[in-house]
N, C-alpha and C positions, 0 to 999 in steps of 0.2 A: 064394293070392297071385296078382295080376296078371301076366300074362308083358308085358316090353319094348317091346312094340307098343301095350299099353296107357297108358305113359309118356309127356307132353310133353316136351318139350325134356330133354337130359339133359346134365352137367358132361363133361368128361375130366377122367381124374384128375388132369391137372396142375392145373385151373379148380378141382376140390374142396379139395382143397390148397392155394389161394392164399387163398381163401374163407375156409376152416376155421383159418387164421392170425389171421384177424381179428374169431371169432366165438367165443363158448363151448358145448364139446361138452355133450350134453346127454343122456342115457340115458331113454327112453323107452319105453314099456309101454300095451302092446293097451289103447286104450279111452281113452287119455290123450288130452285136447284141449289142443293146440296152439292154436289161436286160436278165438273165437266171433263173433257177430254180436252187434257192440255196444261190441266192445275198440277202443278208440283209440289205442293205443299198443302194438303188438305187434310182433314181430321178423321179417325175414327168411329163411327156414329153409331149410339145404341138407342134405337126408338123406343121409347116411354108409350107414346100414345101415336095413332097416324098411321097410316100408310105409304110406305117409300119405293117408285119403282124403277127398276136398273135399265137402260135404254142404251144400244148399238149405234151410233150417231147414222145419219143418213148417209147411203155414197151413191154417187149418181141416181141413177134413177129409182134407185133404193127406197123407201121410205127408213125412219127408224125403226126397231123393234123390241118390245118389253121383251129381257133375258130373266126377267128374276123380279117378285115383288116381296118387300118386306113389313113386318108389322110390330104391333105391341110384343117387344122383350127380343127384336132380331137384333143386327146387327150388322154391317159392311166398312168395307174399306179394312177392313182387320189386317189383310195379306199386305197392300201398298204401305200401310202404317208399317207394319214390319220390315218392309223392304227399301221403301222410300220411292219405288216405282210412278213414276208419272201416271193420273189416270187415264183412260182409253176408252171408259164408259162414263154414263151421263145417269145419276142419281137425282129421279125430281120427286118432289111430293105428291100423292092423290090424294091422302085423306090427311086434311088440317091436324097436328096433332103434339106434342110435347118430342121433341131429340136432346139427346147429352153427347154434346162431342167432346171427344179428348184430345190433343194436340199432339204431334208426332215429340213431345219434349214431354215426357212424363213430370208430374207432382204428385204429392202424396196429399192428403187432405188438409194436411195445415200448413202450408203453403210451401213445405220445403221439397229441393227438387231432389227429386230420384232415379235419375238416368234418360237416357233417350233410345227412342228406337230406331231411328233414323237409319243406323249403320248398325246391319247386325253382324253378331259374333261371330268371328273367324268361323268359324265348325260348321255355321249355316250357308245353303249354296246362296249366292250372292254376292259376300261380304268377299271384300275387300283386306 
């Protein structure tokens, strides 16, 4: 397992918790992918417990390569959620562990919905 130094950006537990209100937990297992290169519509992901690592798909005689590993309180996918971007990298599990994903269609925690982020606001580069 990565030690902490290996980790981008990482939640407090208050930030994990606020998150995980509005996301569905999710039990995941060594080996499981989380998103691939080619998903158009994938979730947000705040790891609870586990380890999650970012992987370059193979090209020719390439192998894959871990770009980035994630752990208890990280998070990814934040940017494509924002933007709607199709993914390009491959998200697998290494350590068995607890995920909250949230859906590019925000809810609030008592089930009413709250906007989407699909399509952002004029003023952000992107948007339409």
């Amino acid at each position: 397992m990565p030690d902490a130094a290996e980790t981008p950006a990482q939640l407090t537990e208050a930030q994990l918790a606020r998150l995980a209100a509005y996301a569905v937990a999710d039990d995941v297992g060594v080996g499981e992918v989380v998103f691939r290169p080619g998903d158009v519509d994938y979730d947000l992901v705040v790891i609870e417990s586990g380890w999650i690592e970012i992987l370059t798909p193979a090209l020719g005689e390439e192998p894959e390569a871990v770009v980035a590993r994630y752990g208890p309180r990280g998070f990814l996918g934040e940017l494509n959620f924002l933007t709607g971007q199709t993914a390009y990298l491959t998200a697998r599990v290494t350590d068995a562990g607890r995920i909250h994903r949230q859906p590019g269609t925000l809810s609030r925690p008592d089930g009413r919905r709250s906007g989407t982020l699909r399509h952002p606001p004029a003023h952000l580069p992107g948007a339409t």
